[in-house]
N, C-alpha and C positions, 0 to 999 in steps of 0.2 A: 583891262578888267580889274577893278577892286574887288577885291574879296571881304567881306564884313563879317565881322566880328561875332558871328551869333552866340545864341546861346538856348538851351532848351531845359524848363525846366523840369523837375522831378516831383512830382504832387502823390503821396502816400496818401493811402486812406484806412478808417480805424474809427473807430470812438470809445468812450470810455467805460464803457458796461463790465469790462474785464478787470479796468484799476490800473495805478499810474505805472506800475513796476511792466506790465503788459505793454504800456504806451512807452516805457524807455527802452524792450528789448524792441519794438517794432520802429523807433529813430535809429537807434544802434544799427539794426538789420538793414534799413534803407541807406542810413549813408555808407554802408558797406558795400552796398550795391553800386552806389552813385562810383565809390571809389573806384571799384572794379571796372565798369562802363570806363569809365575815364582813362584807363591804366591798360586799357587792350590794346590799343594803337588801332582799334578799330573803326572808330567813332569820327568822322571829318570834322563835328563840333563838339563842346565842352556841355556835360550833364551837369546842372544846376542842383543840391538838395535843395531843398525846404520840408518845413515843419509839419509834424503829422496834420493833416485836416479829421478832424474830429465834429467839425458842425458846422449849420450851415450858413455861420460869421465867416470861419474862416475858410471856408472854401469859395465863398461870394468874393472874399477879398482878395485872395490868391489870384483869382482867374480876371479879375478888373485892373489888378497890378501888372498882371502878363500882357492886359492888353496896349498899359499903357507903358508898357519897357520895350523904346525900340530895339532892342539887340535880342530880345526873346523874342525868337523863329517858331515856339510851341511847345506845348507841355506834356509829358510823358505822367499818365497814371496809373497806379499799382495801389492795388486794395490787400496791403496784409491782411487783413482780419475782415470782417463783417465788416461794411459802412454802409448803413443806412443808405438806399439811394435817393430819396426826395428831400436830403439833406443838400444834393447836389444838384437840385431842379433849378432856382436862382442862378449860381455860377454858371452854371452850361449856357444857360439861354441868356447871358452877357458875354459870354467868351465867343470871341472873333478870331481865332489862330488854330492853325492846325492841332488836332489832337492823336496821341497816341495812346492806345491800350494798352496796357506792358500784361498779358496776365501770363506772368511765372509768379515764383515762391523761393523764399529765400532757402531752405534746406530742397536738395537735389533729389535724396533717399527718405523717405521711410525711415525712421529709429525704429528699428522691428524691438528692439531689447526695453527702449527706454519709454517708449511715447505712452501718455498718458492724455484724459481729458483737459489738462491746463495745455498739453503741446497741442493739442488739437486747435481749445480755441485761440490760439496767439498764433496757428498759423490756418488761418481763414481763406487765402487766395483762389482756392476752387469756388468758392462759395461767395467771398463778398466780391468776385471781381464778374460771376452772372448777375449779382443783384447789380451793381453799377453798369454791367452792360445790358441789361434790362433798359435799363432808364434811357441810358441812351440812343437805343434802339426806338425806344417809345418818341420820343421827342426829335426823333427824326435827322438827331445831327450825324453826319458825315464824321468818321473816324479811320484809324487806319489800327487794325490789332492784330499785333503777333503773338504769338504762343511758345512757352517753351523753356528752360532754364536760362534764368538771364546770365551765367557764367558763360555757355554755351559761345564756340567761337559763331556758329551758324545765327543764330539769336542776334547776336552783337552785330552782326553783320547787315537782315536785317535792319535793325534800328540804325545803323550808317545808312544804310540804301533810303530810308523812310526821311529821314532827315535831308537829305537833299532833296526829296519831292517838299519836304516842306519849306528848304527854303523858296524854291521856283515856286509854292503857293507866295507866300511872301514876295517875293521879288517881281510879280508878276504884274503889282499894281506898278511900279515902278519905272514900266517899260513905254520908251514915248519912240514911235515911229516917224520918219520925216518923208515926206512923197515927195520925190521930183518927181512932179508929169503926175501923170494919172496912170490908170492900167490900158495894158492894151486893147487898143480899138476892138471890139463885138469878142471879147474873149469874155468867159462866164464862169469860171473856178475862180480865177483872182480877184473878183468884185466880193463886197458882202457888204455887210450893216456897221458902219462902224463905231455907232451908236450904241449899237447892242454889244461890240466887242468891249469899249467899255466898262458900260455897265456890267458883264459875265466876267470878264477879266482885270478891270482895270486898265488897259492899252488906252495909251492917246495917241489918236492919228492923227497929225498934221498935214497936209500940203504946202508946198511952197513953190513959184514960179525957179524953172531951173537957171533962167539969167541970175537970179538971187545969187544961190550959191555958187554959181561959174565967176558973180563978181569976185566969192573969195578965194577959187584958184586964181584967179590974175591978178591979185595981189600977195600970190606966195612970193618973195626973193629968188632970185638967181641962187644965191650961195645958199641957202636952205635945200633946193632941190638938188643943185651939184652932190651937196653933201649926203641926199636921200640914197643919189643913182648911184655914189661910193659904195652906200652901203648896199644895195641890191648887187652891183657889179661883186661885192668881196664874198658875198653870201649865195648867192645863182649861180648856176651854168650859163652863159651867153652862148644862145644857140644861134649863130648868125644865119647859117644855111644860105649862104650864097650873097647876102644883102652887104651892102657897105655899108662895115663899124660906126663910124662919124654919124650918118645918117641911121642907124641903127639906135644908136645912143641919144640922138633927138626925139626918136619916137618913147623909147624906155622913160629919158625927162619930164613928158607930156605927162603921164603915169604918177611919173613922184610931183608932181605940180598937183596933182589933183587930188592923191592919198595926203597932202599935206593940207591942202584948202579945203577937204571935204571932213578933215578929221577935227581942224577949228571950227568948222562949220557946229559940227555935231555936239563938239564941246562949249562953246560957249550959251548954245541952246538947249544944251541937254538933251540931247536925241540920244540913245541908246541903238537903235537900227535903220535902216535909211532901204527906201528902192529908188531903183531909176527904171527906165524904158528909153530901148532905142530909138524908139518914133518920134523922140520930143525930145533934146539934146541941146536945143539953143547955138548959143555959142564955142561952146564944150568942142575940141578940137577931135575927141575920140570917146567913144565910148567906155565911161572906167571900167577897166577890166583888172589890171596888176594890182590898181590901189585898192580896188570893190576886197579884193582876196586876200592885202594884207590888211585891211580894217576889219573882216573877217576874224581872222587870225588873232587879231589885240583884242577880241571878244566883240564887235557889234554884228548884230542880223542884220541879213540882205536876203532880200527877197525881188528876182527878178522882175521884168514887163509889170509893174507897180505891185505885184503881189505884198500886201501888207500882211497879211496873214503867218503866209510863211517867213518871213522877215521878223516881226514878233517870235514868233515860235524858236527860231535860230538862235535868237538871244535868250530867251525861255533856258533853252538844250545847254546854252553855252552856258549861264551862270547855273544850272543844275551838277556842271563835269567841273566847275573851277575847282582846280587844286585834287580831281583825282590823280593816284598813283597811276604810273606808265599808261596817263591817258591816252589814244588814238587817233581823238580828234572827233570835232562837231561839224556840221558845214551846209548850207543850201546845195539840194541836189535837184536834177531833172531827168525823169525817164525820154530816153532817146530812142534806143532799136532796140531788137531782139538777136538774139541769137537762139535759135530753134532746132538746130543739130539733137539729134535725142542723146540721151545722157550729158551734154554740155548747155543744156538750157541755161539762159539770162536773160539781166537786161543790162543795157551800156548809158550810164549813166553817164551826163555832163553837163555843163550848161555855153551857152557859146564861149565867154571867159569867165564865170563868176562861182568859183569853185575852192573852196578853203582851204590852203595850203597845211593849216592843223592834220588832215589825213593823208597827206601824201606818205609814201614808203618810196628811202632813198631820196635820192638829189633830185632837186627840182631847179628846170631851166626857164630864161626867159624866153619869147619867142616873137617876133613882131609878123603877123601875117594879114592878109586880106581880111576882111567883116564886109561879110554882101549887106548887113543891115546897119542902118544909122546914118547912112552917106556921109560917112566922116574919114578922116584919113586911118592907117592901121593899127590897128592896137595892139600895144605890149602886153603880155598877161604869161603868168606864168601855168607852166606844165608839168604834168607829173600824172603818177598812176597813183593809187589808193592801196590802203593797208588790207593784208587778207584777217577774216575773221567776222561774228557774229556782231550784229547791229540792228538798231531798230530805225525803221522809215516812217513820219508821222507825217500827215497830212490832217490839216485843222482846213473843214468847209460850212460853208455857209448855207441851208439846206431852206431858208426864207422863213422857215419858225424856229428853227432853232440849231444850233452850230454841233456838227459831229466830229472827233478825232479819230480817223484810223492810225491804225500801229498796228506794223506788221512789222515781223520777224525777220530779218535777210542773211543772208551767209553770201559775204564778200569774197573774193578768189581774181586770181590772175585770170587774165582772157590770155587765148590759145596761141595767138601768134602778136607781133606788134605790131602798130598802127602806126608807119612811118608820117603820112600824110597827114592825118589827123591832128592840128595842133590846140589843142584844148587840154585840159586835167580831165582825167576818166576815174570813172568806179565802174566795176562789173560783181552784181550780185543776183544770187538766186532767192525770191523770194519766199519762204515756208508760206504750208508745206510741201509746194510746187510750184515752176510756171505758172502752169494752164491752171489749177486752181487757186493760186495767188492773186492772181490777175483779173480770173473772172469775178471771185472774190470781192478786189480793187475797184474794178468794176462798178459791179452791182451796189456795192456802198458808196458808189459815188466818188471817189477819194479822184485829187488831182492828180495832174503831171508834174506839181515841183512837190517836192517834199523836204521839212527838217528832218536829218541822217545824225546818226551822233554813232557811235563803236562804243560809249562809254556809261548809254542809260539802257535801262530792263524797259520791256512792254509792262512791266509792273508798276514801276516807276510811272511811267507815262500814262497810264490810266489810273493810277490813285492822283494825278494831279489833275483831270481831267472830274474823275470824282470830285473832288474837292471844289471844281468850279460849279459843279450842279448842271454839265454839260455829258453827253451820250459817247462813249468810248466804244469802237469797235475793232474787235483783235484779229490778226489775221497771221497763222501761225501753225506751228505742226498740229493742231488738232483741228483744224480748220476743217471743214466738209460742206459745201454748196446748202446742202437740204439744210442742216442746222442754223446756217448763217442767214437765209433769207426767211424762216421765221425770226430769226432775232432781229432780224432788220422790222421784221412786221410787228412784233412784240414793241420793241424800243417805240415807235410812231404815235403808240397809246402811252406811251410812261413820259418821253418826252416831247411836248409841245407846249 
């Protein structure tokens, strides 16, 4: 996972009706801002100033220049004073990148002792930042506004969270998916349009015959993979459980043969996410399971039984968390059972081995066991349990006129006893703001059985980026209530189609 370079700029607004001395305390006052933004340690990217826009030359040119600098991720606007807003009708309706509202104001207090009519009009921000959101409003464009002193650690924090929705807008055209196989036979959540995914998102879906890419695990080296199974051996627990080492250690190689051949694969094509399905394997000796999880892990989506959807999305989550502090971890997950005990309700998340080692808590071991599916010999994959703590579950489906995201709310926790038998990675979480109406919820909206899981994005996040694609977001969460959610299901059916 590279991380790039972004940058967002800072667009002030103002015009000249007050005089020039007006227009230099109101640059003054902005790149004062810009500084402060920058100097929080709050910010994941770098705030750009630029020059007051005063009319509608230069605010046409700002927003044509933003569109064409790739390293600007979007533009932050703050109206110190009055600005005309059909001054800004041009610019808006060429600008292609995410946009942010900033309306705070550069003084925090009131001067009870000092403010006169000149402080008033030099500090406009109540006033010119509804005429600008007026316009916006009217024209229809998708925005994201916060409110509130921009010193403010809470404010600043915001606009961090805001900026990584904007980079996964950005980043999203970016994302090329690679099929081995197709989806699984007469299954109907992992199908959709992937035409319309596209065009809504930008995703290119590929297929490719799986002999293709199985020729580039058989042409991995001997000593490349020795050197892979070093590194798993120095870094894993070998959980042998009875098996013989040697033969042990041929199954684990299989593994790094194909997290090697499957990661050239993807790089020299540029794929960012990859599914496979067990029903169609070719010549493929195992089904990837160890490598699926650490290619996971280096940042690409996977998305099980051809699931392209959730595969996209995984990578979506993952370059949304790059480089958060004491991240948690992203990963492809699948609901499996319940546990229905009253007050211990969940569900037991896992997927047969394709479960990202990013969320593991504590040491994680290799394990080589039987796979009733694939008819292939046993696959190596590694095991582990999941971090406790709050996360969101998204499921992106394909509903035949138009694509919906749920995002629901979960609270991750240890399950009660251990599951000696069991050799998979698990999660066990409850999801807001219950079970029983989580679920039916889940439900009733349709939402799959695989979902992108991340500990490190807000249902906030995930549904302003879901705005942004002009696609229906539905929350599922501690205000959550059956009666409310199935009109808004009935509402949404008229807004989007």
């Amino acid at each position: 996972m590279e991380r790039k370079a972004y940058k967002f700029w800072f667009a002030t607004g103002s015009q000249d009706l007050y005089g020039d001395e007006c227009l230099r305390k109101v640059a003054e006052h902005s790149r004062i801002m810009v500084e402060g933004l920058n100097n929080s340690g709050l910010l994941p990217f770098e705030v750009v100033w630029k020059p007051t826009l005063i009319d509608n030359t230069s605010i046409r040119r700002l927003f044509n220049e933003a569109n064409q600098d790739a390293d600007c991720a979007g533009v932050i606007t703050w109206m110190h004073t009055f600005s005309p807003a059909k001054s800004w009708i041009l610019g808006l309706q060429e600008y292609r990148k995410p946009l942010l509202h900033l309306h705070t104001q550069f003084n925090q207090e009131i001067p009870y002792d000092a403010i006169d009519m000149d402080f008033m009009n030099e500090n406009q921000s109540a006033h010119g930042d509804r005429e600008f959101g007026h316009m916006v409003t009217r024209m229809g464009i998708e925005r994201k506004v916060i409110v509130g002193f921009w010193d403010d650690k809470k404010v600043q924090e915001k606009v961090g969270s805001w900026m990584r929705t904007a980079v996964g807008i950005m980043e999203s055209s970016h994302i090329r998916v690679v099929r081995i196989a197709d989806n699984m036979r007469n299954v109907a959540v992992t199908e959709g349009d992937k035409v319309e995914a596209q065009v809504k998102f930008g995703w290119e879906i590929d297929a490719y015959p799986v002999n293709e890419i199985a020729e580039y695990v058989k042409d991995v080296s001997a000593g490349d993979v020795n050197v892979l199974v070093e590194e798993y051996y120095s870094k894993y627990d070998i959980l042998l459980e009875g098996r013989d080492p040697e033969e042990f250690k041929k199954h684990v190689a299989v593994q790094a043969q194909i997290e090697l051949g499957f990661e050239k694969f993807l790089t020299e094509k540029d794929y960012q996410a990859i599914v496979t399905h067990f029903g169609d394997l070719g010549s493929m000796q195992q089904l990837p399971g160890l490598a699926i999880q650490r290619l996971m892990e280096k940042g690409y989506g996977f998305g099980g039984e051809g699931d392209w959807k959730t595969a996209a999305m995984v990578r979506l989550m993952k370059i949304m968390t790059e480089g958060v502090p004491g991240a948690k971890g992203t990963s492809f997950m699948e609901d499996y059972t319940y546990n229905l005990v009253p007050g211990k309700e969940g569900i037991l998340q896992a997927h047969m081995l394709e479960v990202c080692p990013t969320i593991a808590d504590g040491n994680i071991g290799i394990k080589v066991c039987p796979l009733s599916m694939g008819d292939r010999e046993d696959p190596a994959r590694l095991v582990f349990t999941s971090k406790e703590g709050k996360a969101v579950a998204t499921s992106l489906i394909d509903l035949g006129n138009r694509f919906r995201l749920l995002i629901n709310t979960v609270n991750c926790k240890k399950v009660e006893k251990p599951m000696p038998k069991l050799p998979v990675a698990t999660a066990f979480w409850t999801p807001e703001p219950d079970l029983a109406t989580g679920a039916e919820a889940w439900i009733l909206a349709g939402g799959a059985h695989h979902t992108a899981f991340s500990y490190d994005l807000t249902a906030e996040q995930m549904g302003d980026w879901a705005a942004a694609m002009g696609i229906e977001a539905v929350y599922i969460d501690a205000d959550t209530n059956i009666r409310n959610l199935k009109n808004e299901l009935k509402w949404n059916s008229v807004v989007y189609r």
